[in-house]
C-alpha positions as CSV (number, residue, x, y, z in Angstrom):
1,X,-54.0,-13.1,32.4
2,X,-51.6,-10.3,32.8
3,X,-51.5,-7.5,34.6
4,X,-50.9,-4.4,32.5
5,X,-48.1,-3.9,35.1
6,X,-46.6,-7.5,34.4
7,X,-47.3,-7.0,31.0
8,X,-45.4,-3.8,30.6
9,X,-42.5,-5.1,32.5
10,X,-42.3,-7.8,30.0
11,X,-42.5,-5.2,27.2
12,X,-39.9,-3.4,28.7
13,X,-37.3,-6.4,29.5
14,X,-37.9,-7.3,25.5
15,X,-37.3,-3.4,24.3
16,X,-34.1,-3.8,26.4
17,X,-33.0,-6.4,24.7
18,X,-33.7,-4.7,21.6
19,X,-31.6,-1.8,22.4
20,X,-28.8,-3.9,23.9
21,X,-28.7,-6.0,20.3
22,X,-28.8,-2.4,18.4
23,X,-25.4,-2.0,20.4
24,X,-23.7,-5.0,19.5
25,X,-24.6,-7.1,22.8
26,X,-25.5,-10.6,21.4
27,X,-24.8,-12.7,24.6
28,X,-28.3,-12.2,26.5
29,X,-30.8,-14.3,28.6
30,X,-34.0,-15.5,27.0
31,X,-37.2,-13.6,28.3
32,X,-40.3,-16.3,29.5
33,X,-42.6,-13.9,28.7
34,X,-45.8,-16.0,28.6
35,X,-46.9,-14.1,25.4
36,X,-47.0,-15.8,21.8
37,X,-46.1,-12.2,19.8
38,X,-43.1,-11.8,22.1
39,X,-42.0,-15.0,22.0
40,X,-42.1,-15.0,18.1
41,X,-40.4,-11.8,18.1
42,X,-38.0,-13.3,20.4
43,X,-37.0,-16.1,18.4
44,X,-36.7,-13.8,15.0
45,X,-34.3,-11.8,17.5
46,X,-32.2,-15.1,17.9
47,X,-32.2,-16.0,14.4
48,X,-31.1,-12.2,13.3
49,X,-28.9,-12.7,15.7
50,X,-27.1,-15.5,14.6
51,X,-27.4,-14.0,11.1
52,X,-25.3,-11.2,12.3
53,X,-23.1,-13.1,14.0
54,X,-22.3,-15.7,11.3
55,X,-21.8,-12.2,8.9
56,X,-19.4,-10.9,11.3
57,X,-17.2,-14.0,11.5
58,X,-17.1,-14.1,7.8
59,X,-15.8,-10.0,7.9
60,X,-12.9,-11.0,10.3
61,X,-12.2,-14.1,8.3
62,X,-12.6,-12.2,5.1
63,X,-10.2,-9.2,7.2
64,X,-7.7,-11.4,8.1
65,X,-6.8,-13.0,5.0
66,X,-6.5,-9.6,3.9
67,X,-4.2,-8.7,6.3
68,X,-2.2,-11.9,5.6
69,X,-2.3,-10.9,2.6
70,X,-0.7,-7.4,2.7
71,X,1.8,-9.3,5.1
72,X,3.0,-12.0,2.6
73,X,3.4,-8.5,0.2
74,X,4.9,-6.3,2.3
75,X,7.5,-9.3,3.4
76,X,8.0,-9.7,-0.3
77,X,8.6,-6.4,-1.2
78,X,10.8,-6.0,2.1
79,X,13.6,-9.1,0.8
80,X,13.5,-8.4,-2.9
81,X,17.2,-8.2,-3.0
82,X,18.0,-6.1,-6.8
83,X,14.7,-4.3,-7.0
84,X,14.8,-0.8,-5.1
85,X,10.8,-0.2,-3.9
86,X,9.3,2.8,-2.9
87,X,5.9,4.4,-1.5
88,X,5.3,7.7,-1.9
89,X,2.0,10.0,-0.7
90,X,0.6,12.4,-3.3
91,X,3.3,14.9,-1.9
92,X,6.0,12.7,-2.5
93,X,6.7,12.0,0.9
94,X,8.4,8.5,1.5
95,X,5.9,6.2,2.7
96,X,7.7,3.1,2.5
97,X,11.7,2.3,1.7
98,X,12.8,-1.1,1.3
99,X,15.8,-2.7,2.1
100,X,17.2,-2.9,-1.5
101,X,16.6,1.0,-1.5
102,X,18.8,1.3,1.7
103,X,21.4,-0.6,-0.2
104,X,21.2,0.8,-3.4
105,X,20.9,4.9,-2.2
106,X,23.0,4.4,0.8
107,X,19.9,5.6,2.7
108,X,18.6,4.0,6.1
109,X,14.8,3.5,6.5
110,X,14.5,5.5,9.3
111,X,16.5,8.4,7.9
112,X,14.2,8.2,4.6
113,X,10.8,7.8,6.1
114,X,8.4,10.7,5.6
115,X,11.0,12.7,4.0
116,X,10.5,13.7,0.5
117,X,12.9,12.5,-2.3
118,X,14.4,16.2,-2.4
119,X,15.5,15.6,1.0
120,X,16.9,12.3,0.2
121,X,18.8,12.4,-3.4
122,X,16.8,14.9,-5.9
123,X,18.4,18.1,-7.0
124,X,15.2,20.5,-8.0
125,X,14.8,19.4,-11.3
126,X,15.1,15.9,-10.5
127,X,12.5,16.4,-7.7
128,X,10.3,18.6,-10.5
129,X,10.5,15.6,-12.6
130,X,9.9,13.2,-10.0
131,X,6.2,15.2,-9.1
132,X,5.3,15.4,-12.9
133,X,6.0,11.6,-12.9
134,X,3.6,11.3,-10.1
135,X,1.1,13.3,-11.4
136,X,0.7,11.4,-14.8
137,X,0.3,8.1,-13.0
138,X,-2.2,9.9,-10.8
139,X,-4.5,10.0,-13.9
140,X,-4.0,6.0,-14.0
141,X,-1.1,5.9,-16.4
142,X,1.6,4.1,-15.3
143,X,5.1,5.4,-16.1
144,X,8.1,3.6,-17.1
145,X,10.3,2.0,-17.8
146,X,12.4,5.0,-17.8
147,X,16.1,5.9,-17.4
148,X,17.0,7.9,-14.8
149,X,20.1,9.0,-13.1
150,X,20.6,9.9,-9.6
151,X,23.8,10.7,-7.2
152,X,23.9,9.5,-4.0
153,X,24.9,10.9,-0.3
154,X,28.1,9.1,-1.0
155,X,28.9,10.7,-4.8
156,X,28.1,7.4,-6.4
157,X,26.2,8.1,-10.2
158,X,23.6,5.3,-10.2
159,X,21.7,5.0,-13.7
160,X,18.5,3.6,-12.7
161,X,15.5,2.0,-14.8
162,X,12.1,2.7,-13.0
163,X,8.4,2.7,-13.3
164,X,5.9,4.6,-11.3
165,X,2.4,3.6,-11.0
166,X,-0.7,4.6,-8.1
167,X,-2.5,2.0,-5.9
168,X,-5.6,2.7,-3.5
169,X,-4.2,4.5,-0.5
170,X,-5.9,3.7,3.1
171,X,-8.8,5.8,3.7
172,X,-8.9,6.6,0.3
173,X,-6.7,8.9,-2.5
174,X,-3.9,7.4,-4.0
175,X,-0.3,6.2,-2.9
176,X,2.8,5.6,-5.2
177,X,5.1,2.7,-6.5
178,X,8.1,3.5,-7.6
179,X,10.3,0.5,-8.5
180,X,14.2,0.8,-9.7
181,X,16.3,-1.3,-10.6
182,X,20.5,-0.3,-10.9
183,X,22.0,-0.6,-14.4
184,X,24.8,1.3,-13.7
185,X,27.2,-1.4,-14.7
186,X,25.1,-2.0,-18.1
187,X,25.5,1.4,-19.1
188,X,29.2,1.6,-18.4
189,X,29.7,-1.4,-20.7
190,X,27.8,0.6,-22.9
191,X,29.8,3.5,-22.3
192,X,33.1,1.9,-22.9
193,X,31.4,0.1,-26.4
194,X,31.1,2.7,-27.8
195,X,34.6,4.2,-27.2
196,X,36.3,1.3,-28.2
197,X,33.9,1.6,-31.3
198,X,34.7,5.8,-31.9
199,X,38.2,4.8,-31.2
200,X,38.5,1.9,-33.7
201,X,36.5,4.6,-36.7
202,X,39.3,7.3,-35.7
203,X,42.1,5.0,-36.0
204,X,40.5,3.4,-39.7
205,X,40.0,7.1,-40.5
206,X,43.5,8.1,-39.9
207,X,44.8,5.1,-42.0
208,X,42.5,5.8,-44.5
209,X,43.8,9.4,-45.0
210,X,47.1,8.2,-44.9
């Protein structure tokens, strides 16, 4: 038999264990206890054990393709060439400036980063606007495709078509999308249609009076 000393050193070397596995240490010795309950409890320890550990494997598997996945998006977001992406924070703060924004705004990442678009190209209007555009799509209504026009640090007039829309931000609360693409050139073939076209009635006019 046991000795209630052996026997309570046993009990204690198993409610060790216990705690240690309640910390996340899996890696531990078997106990030769002698004692059918604790070696039954002892081998449902193991199997829970492996339970967890199978579980956590799948979590970092299931973590990493996640990751890989916000990789492959953030890469394709990064070299979309004509598509000008942003992410903004519920104050409009620039979370995120791609590298068709620096080339279509004239605006370095750096520079634009945690800066709001005030700060960056808005007027107050503009920026007014831009919040009130934020705000709809923070009731889950996505905004756009609108027209918008913008002047950059340069002077350039850009005529812009956009849409704004929320995603889940980090921790919770929302983040914002704001996509653009420039069709500046489109509305200045537009621009000069319907001159030529105004010109053209004038002149038909005139001849007409005539």
């Amino acid at each position: 038999g046991f000795t209630s000393w052996t026997l309570a050193s046993k009990i204690s070397q198993f409610a060790s264990h216990v705690g240690a596995i309640a910390k996340g240490s899996y890696d531990l010795p078997l106990i030769h206890s002698g004692i059918s309950e604790l070696s039954m409890l002892q081998n449902s320890l193991q199997l829970m054990i492996l339970a967890i550990c199978q579980r956590e494997q799948a979590m970092l598997d299931s973590e990493q393709r996640l990751l890989d996945s916000e990789n492959r998006l953030l890469a394709t977001l990064e070299n979309t060439p004509n598509v000008a992406v942003q992410w903004f924070d519920s104050q409009g703060h620039v979370l995120l400036w791609n590298r068709a924004s620096e080339t279509l705004y004239g605006v370095e990442r750096q520079h634009a980063l945690g800066k709001t678009v005030e700060q960056l190209l808005f007027n107050q209007t503009q920026t007014q606007a831009f919040m009130a555009t934020l705000h709809e799509a923070a009731q889950g209504v996505p905004q756009g495709p609108y027209l918008s026009t913008v002047q950059t640090p340069n002077g350039q007039q850009l005529y812009l078509l956009s849409t704004t829309f929320s995603i889940p931000a980090p921790g919770g609360g929302q983040q914002f999308v704001c996509m653009s693409i420039d069709i500046s050139e489109q509305k200045k073939a537009e621009q000069a249609y319907l001159e030529l076209n105004n010109s053209l009635e004038q002149r038909i006019a005139r001849r007409t009076e005539a």
